[in-house]
N, CA, C and O atoms as a GROMACS GRO file, in nm:
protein
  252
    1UNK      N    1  -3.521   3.752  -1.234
    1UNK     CA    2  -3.561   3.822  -1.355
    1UNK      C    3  -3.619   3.720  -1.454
    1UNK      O    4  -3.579   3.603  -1.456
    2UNK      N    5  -3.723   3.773  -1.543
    2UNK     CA    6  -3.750   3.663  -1.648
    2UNK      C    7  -3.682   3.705  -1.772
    2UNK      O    8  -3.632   3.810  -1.811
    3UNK      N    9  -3.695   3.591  -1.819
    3UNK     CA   10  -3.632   3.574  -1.968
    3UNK      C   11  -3.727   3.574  -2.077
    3UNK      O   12  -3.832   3.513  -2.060
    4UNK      N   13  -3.708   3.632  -2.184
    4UNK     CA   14  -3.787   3.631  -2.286
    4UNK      C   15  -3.704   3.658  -2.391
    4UNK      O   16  -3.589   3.694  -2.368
    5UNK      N   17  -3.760   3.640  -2.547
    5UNK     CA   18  -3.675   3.603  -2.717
    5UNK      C   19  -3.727   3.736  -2.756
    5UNK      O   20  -3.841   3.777  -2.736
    6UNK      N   21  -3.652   3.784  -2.801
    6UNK     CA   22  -3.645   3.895  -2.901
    6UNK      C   23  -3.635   3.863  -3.039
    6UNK      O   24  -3.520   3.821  -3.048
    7UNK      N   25  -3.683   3.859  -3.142
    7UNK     CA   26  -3.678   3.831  -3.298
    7UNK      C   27  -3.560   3.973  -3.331
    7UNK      O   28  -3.565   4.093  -3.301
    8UNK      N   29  -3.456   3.888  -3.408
    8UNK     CA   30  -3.340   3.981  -3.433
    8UNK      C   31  -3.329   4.000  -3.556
    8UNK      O   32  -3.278   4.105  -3.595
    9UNK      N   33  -3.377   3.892  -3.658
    9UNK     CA   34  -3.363   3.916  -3.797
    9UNK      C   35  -3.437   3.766  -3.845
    9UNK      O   36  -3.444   3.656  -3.791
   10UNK      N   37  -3.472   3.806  -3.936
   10UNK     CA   38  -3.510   3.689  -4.052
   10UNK      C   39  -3.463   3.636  -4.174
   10UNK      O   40  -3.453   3.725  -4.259
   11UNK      N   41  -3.438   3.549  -4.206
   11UNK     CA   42  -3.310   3.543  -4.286
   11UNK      C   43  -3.380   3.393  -4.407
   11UNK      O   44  -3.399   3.274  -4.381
   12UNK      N   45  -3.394   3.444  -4.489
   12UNK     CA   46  -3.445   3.365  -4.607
   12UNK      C   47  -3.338   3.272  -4.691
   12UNK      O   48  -3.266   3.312  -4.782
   13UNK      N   49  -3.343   3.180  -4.653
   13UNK     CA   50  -3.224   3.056  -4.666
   13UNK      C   51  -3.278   2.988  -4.815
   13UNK      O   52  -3.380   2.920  -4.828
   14UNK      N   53  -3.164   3.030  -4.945
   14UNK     CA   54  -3.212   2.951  -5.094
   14UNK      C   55  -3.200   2.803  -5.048
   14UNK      O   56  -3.157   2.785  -4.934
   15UNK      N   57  -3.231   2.698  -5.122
   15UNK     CA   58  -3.189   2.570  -5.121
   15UNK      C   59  -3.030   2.547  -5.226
   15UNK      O   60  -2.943   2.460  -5.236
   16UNK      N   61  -3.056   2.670  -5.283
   16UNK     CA   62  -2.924   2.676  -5.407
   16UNK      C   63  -2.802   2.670  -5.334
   16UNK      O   64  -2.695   2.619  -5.365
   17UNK      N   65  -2.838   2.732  -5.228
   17UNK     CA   66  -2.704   2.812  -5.117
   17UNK      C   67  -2.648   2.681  -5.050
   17UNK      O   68  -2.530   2.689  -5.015
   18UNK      N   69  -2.704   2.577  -5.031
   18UNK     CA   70  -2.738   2.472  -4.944
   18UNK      C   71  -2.596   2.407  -4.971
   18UNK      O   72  -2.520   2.351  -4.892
   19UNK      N   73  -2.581   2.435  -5.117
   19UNK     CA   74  -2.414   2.369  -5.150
   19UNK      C   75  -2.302   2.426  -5.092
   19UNK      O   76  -2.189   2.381  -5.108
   20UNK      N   77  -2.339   2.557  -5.004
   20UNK     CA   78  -2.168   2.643  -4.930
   20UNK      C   79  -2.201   2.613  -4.766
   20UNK      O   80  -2.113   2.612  -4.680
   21UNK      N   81  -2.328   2.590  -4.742
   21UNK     CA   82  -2.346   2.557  -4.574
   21UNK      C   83  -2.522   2.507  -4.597
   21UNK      O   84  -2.607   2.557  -4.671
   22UNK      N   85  -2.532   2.406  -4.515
   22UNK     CA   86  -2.676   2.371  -4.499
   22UNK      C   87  -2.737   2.412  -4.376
   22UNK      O   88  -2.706   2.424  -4.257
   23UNK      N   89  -2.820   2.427  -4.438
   23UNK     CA   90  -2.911   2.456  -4.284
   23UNK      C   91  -2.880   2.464  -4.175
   23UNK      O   92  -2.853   2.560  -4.102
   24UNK      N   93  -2.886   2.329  -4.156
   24UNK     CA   94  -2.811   2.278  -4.008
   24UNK      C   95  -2.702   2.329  -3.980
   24UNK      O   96  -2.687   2.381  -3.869
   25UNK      N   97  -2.598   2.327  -4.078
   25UNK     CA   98  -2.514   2.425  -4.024
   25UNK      C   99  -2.489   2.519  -3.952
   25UNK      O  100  -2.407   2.535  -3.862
   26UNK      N  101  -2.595   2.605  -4.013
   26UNK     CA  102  -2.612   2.766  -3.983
   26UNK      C  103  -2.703   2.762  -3.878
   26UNK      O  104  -2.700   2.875  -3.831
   27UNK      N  105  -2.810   2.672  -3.790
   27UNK     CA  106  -2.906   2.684  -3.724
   27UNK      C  107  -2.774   2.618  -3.622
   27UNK      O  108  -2.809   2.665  -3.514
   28UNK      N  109  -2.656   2.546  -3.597
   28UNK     CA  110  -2.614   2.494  -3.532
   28UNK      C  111  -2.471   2.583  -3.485
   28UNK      O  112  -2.401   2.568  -3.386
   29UNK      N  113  -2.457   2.689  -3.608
   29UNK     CA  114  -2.372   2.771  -3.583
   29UNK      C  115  -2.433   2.928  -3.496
   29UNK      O  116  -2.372   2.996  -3.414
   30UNK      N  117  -2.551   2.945  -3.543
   30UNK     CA  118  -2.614   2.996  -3.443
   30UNK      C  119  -2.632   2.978  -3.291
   30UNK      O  120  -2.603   3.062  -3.206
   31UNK      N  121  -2.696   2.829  -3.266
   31UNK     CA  122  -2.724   2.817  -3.146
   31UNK      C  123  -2.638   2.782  -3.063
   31UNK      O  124  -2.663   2.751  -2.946
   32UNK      N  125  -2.485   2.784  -3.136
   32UNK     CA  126  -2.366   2.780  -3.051
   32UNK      C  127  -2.304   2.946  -2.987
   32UNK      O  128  -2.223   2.977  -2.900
   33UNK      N  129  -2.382   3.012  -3.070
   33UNK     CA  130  -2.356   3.120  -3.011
   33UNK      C  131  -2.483   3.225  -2.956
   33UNK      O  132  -2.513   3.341  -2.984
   34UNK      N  133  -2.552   3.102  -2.848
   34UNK     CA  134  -2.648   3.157  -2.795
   34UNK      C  135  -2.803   3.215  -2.855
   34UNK      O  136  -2.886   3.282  -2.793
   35UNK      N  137  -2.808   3.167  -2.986
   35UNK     CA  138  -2.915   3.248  -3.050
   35UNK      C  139  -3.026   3.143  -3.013
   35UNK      O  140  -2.995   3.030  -2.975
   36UNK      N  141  -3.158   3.184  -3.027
   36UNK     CA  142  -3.247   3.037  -3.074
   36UNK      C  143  -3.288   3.063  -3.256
   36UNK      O  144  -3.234   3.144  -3.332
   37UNK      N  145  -3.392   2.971  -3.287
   37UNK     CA  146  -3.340   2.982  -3.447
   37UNK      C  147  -3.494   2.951  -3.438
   37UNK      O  148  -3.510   2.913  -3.322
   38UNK      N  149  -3.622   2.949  -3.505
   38UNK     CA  150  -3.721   2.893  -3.571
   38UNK      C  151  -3.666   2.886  -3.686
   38UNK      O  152  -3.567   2.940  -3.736
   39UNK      N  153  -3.790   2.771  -3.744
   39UNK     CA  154  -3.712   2.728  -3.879
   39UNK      C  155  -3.868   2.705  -3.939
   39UNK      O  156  -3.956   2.649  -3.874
   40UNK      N  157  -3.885   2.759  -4.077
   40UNK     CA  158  -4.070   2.759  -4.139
   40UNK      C  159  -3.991   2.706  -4.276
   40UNK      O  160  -3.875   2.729  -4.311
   41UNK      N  161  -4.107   2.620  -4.348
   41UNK     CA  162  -4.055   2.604  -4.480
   41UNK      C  163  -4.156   2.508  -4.544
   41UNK      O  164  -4.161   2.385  -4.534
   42UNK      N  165  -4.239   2.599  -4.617
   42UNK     CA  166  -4.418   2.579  -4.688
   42UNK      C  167  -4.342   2.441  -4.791
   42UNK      O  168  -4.237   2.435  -4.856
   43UNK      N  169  -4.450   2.345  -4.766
   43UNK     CA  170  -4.419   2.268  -4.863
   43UNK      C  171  -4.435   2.320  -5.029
   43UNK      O  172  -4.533   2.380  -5.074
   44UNK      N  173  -4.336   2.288  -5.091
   44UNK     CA  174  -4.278   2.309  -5.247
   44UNK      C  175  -4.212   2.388  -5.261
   44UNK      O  176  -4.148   2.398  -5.366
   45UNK      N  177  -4.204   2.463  -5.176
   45UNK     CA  178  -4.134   2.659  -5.153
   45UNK      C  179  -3.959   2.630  -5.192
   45UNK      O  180  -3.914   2.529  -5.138
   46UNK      N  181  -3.891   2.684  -5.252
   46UNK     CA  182  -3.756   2.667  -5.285
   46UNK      C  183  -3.664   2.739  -5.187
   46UNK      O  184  -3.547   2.763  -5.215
   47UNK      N  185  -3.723   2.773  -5.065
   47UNK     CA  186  -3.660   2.818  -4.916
   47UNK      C  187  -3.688   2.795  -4.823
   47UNK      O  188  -3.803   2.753  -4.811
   48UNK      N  189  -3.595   2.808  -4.688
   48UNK     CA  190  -3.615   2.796  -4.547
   48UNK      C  191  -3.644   2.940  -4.498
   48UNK      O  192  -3.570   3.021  -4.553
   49UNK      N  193  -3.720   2.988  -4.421
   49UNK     CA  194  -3.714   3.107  -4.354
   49UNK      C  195  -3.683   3.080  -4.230
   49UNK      O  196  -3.769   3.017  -4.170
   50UNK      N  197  -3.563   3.114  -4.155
   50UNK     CA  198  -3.546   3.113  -4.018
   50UNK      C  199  -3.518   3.243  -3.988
   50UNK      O  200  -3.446   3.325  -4.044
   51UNK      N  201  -3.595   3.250  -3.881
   51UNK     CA  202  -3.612   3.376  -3.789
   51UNK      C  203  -3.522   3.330  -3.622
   51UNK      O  204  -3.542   3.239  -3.542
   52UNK      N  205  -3.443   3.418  -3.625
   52UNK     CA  206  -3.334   3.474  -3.497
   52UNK      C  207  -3.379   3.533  -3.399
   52UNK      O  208  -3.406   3.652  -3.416
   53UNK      N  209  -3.398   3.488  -3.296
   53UNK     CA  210  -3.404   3.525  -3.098
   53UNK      C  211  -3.326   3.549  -3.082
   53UNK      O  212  -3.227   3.497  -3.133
   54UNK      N  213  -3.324   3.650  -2.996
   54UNK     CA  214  -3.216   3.685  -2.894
   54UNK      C  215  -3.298   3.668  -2.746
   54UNK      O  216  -3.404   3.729  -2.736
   55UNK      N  217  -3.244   3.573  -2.614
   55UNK     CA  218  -3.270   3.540  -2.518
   55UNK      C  219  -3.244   3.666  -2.443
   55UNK      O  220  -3.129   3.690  -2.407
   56UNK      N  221  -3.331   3.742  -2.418
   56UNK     CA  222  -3.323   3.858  -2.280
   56UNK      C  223  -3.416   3.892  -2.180
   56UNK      O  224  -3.538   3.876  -2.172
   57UNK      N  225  -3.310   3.955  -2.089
   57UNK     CA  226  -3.408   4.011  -1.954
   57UNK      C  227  -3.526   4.041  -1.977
   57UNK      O  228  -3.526   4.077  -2.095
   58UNK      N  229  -3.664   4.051  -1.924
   58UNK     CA  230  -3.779   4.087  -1.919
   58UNK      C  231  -3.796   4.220  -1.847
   58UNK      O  232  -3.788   4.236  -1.725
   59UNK      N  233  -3.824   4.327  -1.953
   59UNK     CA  234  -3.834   4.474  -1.865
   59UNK      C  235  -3.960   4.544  -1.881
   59UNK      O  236  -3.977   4.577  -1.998
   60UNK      N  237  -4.057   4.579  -1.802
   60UNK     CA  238  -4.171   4.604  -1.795
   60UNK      C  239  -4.147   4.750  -1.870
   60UNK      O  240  -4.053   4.822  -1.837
   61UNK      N  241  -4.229   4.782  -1.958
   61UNK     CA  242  -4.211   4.930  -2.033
   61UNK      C  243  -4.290   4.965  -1.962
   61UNK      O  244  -4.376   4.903  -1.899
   62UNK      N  245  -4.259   5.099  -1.971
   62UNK     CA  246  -4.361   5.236  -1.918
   62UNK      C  247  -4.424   5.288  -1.953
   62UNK      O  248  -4.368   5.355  -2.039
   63UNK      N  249  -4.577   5.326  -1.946
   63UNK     CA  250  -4.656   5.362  -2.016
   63UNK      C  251  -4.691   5.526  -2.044
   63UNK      O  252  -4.780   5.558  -2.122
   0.00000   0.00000   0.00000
C-alpha cells in the first residue's frame, strides 16, 4: 500500500506563547506522536504557522 500526508489542522503559533512551550517543543511533541509538522514563518511576522500531517494509506477515490 502507499503512504501519503493528510493536512489535519493548522495551527498559528504567537511568539508571545513561546514563554509556556516553544516551538520545538510542540513540533517535537507532535512528531513523537506520529504526526509530521511543516513549519512557515515570513520574515518579521510575529508567528510560526505549522501545519499537521497525518501519515495514511493511499486509497484511490471513485469517480
Amino acid at each position: 500500500m502507499v503512504k501519503t500526508i493528510k493536512l489535519i489542522g493548522i495551527l498559528e503559533y504567537m511568539d508571545a506563547i513561546e514563554e509556556v512551550m516553544s516551538v520545538e517543543e510542540y513540533i517535537e511533541k507532535a512528531t513523537e506522536k506520529g504526526y509530521k509538522v511543516g513549519v512557515e514563518r515570513m520574515p518579521g511576522d510575529t508567528m510560526t504557522t505549522m501545519k499537521i500531517y497525518k501519515e495514511t494509506d493511499y486509497k484511490k477515490e471513485e469517480r
